[in-house]
PyMOL Python script that loads the backbone (N, CA, C, O; Angstrom):
from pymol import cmd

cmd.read_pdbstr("""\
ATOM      1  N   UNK A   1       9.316  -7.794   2.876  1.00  0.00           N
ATOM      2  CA  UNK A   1      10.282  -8.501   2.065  1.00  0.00           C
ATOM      3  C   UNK A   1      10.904  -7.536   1.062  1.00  0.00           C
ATOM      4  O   UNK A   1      10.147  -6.792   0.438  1.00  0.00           O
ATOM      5  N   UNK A   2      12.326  -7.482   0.837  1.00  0.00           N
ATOM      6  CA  UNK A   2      13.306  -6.847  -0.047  1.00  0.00           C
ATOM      7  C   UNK A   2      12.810  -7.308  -1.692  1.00  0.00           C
ATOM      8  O   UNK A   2      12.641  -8.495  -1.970  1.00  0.00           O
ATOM      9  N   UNK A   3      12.683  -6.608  -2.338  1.00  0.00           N
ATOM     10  CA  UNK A   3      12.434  -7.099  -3.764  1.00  0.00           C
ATOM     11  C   UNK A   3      14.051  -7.682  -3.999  1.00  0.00           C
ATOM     12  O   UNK A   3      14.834  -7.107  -3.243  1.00  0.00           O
ATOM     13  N   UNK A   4      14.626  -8.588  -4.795  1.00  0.00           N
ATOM     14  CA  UNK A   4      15.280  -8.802  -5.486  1.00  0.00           C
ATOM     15  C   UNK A   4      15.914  -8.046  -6.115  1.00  0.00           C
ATOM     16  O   UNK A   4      15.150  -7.132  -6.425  1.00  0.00           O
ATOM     17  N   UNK A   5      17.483  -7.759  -6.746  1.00  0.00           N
ATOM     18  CA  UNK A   5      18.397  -6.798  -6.959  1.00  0.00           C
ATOM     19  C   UNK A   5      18.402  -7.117  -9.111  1.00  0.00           C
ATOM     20  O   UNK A   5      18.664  -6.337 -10.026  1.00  0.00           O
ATOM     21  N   UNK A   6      17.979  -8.614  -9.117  1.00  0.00           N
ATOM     22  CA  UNK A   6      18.522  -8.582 -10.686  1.00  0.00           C
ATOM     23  C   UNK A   6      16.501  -9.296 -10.825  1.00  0.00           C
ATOM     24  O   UNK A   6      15.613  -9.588 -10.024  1.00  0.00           O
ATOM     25  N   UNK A   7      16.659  -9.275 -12.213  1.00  0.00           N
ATOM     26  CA  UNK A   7      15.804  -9.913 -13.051  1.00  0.00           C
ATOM     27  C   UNK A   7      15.176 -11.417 -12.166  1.00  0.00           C
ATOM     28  O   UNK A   7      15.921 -11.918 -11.324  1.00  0.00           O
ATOM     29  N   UNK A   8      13.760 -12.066 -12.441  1.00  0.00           N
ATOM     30  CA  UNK A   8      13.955 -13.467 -12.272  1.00  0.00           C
ATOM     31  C   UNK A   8      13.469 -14.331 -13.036  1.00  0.00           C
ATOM     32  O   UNK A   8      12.997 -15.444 -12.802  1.00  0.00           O
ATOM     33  N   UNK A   9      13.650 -13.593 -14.239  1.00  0.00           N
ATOM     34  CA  UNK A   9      13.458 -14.840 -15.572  1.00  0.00           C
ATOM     35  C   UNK A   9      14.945 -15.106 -15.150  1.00  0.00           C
ATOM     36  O   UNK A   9      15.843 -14.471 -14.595  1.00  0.00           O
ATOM     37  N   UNK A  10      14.679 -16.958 -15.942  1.00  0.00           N
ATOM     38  CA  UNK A  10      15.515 -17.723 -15.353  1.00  0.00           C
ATOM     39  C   UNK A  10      16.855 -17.195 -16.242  1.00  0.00           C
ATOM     40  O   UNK A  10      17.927 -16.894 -15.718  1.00  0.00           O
ATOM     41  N   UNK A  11      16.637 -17.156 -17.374  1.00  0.00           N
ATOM     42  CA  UNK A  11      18.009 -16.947 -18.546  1.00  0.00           C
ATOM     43  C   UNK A  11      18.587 -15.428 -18.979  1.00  0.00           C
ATOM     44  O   UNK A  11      19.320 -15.158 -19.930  1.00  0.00           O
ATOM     45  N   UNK A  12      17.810 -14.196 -17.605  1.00  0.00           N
ATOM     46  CA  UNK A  12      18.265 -13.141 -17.462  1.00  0.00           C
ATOM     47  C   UNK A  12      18.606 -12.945 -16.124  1.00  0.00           C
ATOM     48  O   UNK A  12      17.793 -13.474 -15.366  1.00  0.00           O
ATOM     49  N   UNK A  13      19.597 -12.324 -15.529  1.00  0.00           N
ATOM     50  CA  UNK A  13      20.090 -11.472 -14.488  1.00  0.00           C
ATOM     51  C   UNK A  13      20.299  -9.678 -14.999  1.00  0.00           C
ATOM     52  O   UNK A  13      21.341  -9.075 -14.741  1.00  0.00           O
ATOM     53  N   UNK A  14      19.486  -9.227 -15.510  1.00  0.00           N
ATOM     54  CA  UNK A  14      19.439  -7.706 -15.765  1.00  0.00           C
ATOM     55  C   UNK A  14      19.721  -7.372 -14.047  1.00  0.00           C
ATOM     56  O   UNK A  14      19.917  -8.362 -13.340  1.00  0.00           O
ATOM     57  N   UNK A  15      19.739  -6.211 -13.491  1.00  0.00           N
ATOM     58  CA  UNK A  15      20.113  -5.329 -12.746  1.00  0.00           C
ATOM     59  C   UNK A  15      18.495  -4.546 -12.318  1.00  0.00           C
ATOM     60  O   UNK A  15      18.319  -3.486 -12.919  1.00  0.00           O
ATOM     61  N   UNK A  16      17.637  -4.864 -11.605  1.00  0.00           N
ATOM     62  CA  UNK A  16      16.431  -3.844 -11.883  1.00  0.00           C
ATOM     63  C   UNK A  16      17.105  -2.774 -11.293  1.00  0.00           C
ATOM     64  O   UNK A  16      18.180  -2.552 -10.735  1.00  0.00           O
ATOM     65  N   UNK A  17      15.732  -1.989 -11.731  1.00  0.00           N
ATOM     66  CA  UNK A  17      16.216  -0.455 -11.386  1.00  0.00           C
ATOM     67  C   UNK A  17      15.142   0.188  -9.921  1.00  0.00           C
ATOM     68  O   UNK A  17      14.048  -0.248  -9.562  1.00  0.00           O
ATOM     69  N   UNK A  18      15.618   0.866  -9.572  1.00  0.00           N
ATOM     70  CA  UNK A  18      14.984   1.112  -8.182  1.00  0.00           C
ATOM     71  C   UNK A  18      13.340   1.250  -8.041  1.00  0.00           C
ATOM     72  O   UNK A  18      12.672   0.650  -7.199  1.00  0.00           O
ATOM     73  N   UNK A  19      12.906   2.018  -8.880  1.00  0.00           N
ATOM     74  CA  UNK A  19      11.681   2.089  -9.494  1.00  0.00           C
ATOM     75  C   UNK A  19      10.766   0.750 -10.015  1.00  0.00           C
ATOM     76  O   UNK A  19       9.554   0.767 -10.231  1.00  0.00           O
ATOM     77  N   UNK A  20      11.572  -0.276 -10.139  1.00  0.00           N
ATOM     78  CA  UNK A  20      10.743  -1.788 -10.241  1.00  0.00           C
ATOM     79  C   UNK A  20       9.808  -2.429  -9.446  1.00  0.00           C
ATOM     80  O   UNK A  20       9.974  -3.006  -8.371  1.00  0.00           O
ATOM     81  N   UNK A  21       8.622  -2.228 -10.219  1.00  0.00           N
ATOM     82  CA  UNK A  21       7.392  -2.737  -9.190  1.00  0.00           C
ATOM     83  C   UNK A  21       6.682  -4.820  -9.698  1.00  0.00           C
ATOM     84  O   UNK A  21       5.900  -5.251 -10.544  1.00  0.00           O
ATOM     85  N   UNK A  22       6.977  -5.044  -9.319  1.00  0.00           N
ATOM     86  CA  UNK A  22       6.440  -6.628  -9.021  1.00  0.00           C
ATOM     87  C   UNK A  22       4.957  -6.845 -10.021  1.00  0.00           C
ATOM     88  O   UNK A  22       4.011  -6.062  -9.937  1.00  0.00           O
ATOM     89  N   UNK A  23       4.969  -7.848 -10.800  1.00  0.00           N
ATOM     90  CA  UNK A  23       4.125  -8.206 -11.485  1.00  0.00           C
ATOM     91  C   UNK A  23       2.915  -8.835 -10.601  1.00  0.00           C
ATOM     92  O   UNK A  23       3.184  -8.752  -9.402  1.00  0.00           O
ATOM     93  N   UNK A  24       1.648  -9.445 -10.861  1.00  0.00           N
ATOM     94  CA  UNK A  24       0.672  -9.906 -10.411  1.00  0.00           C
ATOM     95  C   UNK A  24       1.011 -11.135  -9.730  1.00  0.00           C
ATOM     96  O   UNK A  24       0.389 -11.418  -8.706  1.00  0.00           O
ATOM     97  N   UNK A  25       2.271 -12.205 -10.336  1.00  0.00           N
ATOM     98  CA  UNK A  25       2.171 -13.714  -9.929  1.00  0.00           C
ATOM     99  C   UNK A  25       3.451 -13.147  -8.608  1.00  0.00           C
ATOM    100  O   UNK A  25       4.263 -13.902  -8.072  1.00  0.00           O
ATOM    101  N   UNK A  26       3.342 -12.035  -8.406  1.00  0.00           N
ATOM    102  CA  UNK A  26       4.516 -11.697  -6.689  1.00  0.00           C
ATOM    103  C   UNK A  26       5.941 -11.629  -7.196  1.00  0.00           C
ATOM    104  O   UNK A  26       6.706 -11.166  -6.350  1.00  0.00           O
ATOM    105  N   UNK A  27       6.415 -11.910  -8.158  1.00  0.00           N
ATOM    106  CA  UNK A  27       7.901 -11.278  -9.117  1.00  0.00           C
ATOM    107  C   UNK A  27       8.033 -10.150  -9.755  1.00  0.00           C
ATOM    108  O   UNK A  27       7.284  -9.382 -10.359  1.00  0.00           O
ATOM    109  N   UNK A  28       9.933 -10.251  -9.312  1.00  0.00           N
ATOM    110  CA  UNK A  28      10.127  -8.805 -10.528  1.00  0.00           C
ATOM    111  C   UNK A  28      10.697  -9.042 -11.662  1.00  0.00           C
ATOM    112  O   UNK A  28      11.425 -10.026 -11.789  1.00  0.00           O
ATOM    113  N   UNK A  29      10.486  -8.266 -12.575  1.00  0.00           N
ATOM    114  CA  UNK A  29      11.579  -8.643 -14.173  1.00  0.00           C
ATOM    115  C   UNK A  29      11.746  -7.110 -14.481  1.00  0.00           C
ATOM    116  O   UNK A  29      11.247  -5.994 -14.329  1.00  0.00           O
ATOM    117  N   UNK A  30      12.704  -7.765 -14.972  1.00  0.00           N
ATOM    118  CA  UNK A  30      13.496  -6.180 -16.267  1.00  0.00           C
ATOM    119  C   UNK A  30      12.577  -5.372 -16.944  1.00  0.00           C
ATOM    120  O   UNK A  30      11.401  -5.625 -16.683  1.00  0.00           O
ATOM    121  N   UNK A  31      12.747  -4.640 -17.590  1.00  0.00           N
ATOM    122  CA  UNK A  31      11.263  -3.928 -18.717  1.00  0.00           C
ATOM    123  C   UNK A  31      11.194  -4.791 -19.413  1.00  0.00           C
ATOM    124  O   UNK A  31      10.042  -5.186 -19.591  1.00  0.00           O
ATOM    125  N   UNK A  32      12.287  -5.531 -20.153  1.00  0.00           N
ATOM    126  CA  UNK A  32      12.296  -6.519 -21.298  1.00  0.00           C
ATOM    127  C   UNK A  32      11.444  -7.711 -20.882  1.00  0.00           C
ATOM    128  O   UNK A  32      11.220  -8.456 -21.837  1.00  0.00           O
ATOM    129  N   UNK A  33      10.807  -8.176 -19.524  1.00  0.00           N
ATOM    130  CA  UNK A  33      10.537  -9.888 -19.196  1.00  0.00           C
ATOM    131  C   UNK A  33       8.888  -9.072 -18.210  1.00  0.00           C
ATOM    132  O   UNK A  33       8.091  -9.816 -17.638  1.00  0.00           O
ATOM    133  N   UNK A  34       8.720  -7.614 -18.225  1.00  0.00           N
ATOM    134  CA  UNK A  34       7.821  -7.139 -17.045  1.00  0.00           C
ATOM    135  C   UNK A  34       6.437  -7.488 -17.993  1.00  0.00           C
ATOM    136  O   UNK A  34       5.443  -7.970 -17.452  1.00  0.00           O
ATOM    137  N   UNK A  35       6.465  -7.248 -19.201  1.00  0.00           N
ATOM    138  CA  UNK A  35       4.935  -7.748 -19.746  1.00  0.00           C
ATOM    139  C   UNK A  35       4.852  -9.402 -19.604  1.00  0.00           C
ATOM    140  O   UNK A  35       5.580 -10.342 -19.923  1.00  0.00           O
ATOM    141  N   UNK A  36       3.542  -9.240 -18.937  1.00  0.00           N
ATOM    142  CA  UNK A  36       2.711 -11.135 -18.298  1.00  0.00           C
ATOM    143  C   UNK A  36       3.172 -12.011 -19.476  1.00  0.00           C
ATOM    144  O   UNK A  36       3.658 -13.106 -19.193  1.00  0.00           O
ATOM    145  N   UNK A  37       3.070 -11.646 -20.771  1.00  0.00           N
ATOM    146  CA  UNK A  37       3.134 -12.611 -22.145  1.00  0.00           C
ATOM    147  C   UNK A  37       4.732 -12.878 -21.981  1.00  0.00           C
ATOM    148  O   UNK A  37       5.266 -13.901 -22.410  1.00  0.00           O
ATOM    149  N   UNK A  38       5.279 -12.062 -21.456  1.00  0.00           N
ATOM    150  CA  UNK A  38       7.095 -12.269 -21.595  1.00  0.00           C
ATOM    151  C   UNK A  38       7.865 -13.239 -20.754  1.00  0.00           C
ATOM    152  O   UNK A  38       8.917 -13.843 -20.964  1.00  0.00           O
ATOM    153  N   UNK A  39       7.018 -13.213 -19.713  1.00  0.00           N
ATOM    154  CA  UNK A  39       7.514 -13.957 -18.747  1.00  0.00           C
ATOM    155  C   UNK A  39       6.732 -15.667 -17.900  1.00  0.00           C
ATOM    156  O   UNK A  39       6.870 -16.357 -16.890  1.00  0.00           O
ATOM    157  N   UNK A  40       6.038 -15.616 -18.979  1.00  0.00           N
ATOM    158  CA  UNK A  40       4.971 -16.974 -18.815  1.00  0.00           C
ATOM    159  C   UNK A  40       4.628 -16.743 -17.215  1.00  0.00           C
ATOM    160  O   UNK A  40       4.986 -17.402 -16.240  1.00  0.00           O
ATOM    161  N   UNK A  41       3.660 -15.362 -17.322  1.00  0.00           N
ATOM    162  CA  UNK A  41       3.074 -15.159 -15.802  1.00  0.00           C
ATOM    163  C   UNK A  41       1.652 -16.212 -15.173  1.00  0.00           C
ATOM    164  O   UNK A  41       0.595 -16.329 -15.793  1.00  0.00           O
ATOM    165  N   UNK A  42       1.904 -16.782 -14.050  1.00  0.00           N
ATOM    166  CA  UNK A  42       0.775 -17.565 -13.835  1.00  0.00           C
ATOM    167  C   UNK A  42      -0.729 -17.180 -13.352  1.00  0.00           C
ATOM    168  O   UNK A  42      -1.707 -17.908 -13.180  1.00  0.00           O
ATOM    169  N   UNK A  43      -0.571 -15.802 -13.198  1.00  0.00           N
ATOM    170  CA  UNK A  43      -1.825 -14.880 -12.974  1.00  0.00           C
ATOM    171  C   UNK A  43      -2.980 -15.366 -13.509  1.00  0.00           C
ATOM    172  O   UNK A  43      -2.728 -15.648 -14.680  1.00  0.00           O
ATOM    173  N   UNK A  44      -3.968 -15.577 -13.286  1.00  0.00           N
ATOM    174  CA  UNK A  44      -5.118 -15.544 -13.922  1.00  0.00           C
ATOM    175  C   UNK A  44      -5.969 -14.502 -14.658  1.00  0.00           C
ATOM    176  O   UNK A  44      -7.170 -14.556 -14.397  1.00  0.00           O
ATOM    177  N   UNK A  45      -5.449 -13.267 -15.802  1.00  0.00           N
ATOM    178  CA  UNK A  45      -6.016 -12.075 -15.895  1.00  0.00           C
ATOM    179  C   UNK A  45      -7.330 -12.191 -16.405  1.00  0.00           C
ATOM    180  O   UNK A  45      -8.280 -11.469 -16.101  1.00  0.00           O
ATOM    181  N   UNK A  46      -7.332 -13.354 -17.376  1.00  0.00           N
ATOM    182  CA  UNK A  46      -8.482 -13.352 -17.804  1.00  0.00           C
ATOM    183  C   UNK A  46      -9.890 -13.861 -16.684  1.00  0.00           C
ATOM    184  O   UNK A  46     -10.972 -13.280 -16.608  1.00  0.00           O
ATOM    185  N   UNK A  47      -9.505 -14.971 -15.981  1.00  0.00           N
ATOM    186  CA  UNK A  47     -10.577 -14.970 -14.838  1.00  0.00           C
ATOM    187  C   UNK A  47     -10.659 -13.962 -13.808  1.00  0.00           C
ATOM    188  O   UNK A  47     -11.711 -13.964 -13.170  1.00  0.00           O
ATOM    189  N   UNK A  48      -9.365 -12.683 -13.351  1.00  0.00           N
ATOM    190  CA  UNK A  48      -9.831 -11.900 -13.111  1.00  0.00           C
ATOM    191  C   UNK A  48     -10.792 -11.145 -13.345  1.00  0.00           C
ATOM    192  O   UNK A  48     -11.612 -10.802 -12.495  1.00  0.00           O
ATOM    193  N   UNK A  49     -10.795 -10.737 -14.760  1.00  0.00           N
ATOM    194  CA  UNK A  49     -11.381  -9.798 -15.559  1.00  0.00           C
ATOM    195  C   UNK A  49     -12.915 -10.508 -15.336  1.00  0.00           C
ATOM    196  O   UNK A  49     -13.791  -9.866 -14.755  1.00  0.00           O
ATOM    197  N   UNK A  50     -13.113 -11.590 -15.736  1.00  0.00           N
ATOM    198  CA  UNK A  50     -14.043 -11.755 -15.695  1.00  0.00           C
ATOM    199  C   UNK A  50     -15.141 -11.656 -14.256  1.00  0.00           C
ATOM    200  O   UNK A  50     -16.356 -11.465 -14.302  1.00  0.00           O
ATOM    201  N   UNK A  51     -14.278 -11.850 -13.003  1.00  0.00           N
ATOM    202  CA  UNK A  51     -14.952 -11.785 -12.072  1.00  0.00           C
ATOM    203  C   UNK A  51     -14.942 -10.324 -11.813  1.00  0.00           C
ATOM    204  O   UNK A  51     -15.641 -10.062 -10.833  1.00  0.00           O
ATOM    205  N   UNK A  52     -14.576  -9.634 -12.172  1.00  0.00           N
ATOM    206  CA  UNK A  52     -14.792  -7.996 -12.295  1.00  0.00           C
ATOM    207  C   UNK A  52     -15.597  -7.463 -12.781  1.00  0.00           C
ATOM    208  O   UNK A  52     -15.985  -6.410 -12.276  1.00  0.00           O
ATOM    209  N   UNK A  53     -16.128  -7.904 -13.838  1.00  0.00           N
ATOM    210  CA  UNK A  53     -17.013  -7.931 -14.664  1.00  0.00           C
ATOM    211  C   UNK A  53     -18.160  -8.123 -14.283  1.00  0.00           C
ATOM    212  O   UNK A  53     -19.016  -7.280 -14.554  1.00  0.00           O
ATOM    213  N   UNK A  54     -18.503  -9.322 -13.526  1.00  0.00           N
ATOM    214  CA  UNK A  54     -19.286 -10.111 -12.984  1.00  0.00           C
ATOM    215  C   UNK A  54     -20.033  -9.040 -11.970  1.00  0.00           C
ATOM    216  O   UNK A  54     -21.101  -8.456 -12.151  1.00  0.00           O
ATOM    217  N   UNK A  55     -19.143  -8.972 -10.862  1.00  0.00           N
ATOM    218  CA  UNK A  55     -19.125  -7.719  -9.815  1.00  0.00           C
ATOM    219  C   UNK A  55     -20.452  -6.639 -10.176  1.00  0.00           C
ATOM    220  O   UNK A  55     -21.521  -6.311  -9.661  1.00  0.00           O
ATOM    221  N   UNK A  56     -19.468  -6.256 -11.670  1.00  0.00           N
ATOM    222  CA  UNK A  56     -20.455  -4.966 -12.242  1.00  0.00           C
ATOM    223  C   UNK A  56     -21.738  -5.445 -12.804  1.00  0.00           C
ATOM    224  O   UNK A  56     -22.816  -4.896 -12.579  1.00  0.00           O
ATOM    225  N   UNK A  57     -21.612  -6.252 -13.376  1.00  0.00           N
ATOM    226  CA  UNK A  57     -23.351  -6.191 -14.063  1.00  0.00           C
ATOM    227  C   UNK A  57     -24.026  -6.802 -12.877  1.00  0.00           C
ATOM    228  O   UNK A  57     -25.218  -6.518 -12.991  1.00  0.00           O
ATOM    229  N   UNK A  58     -23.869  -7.376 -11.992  1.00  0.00           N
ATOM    230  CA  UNK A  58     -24.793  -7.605 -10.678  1.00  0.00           C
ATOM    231  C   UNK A  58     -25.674  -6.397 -10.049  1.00  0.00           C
ATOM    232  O   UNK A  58     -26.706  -6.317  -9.382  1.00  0.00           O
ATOM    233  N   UNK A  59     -24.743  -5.512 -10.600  1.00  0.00           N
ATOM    234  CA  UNK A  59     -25.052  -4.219  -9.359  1.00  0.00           C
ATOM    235  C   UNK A  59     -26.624  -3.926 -10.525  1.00  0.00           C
ATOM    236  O   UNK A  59     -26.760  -4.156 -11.727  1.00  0.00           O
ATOM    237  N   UNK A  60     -27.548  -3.367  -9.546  1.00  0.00           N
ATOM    238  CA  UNK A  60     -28.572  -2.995 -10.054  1.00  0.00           C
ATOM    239  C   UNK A  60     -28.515  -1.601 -10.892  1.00  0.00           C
ATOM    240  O   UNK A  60     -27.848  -0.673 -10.435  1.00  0.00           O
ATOM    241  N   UNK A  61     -29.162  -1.469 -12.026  1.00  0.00           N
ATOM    242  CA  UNK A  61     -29.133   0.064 -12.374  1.00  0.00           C
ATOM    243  C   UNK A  61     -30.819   0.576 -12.262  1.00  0.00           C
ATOM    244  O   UNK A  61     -31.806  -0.094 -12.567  1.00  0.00           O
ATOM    245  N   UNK A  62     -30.778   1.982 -11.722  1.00  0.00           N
ATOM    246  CA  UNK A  62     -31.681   2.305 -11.294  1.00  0.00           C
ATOM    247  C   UNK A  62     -32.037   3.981 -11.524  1.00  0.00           C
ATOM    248  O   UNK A  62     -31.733   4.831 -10.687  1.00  0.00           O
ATOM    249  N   UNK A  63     -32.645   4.245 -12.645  1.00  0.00           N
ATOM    250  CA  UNK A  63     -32.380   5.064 -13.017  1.00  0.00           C
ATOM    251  C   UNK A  63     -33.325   6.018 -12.337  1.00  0.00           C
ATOM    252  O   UNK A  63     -34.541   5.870 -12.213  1.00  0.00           O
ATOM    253  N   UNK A  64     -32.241   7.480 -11.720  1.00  0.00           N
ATOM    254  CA  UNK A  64     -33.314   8.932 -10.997  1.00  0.00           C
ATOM    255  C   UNK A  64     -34.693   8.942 -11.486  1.00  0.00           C
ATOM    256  O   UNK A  64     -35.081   8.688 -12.626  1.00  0.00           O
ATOM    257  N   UNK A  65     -35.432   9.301 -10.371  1.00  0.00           N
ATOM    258  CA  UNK A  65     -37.219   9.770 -10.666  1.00  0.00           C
ATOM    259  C   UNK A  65     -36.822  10.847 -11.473  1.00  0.00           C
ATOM    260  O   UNK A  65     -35.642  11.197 -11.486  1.00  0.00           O
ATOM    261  N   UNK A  66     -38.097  11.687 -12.477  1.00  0.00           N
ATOM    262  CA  UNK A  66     -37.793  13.035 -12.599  1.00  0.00           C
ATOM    263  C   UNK A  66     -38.888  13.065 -12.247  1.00  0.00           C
ATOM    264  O   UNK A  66     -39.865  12.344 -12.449  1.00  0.00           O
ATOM    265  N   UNK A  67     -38.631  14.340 -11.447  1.00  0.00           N
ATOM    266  CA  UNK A  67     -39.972  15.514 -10.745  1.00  0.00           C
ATOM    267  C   UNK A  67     -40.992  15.964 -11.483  1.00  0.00           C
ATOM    268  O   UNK A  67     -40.678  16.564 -12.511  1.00  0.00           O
ATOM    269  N   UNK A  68     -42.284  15.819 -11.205  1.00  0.00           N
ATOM    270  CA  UNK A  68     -43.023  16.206 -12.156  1.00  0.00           C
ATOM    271  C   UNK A  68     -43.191  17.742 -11.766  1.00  0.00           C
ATOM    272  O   UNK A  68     -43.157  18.197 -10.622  1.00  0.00           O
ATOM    273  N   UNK A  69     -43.416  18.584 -13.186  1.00  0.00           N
ATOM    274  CA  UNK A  69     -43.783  19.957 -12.947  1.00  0.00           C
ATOM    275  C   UNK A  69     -44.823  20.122 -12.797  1.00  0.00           C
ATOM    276  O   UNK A  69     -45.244  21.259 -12.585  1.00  0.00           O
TER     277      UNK A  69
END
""", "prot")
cmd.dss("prot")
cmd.show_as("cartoon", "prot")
cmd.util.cbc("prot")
cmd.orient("prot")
């Protein structure tokens, strides 16, 4: 799929620029609308984060033998 040529907050049509990469909820915006808080993104970052999180402290830590001399 072609990204989109302008902005898609609703009350901007900016022009993106070629270099425009797509936010988390699958849209693009301007620099001005690209931060999640700017553009009322529906992402979940914070339950991401948290299941990332999650991920890591599961993992066991297991710390090297040292060799006895």
């Amino acid at each position: 799929m072609e990204p989109p040529k302008r902005c898609e907050e609703s009350n901007c049509k900016r022009k993106l620029a070629l270099t425009t990469s797509s936010c988390k909820c699958k849209k693009y915006f301007c620099a001005k609308h690209g931060p999640a808080e700017d553009h009322n993104c529906t992402f979940d970052y914070r339950g991401e984060h948290a299941r990332e999180l999650q991920k890591t402290m599961n993992k066991s830590i297991i710390a090297e033998k040292v060799d006895p001399i």
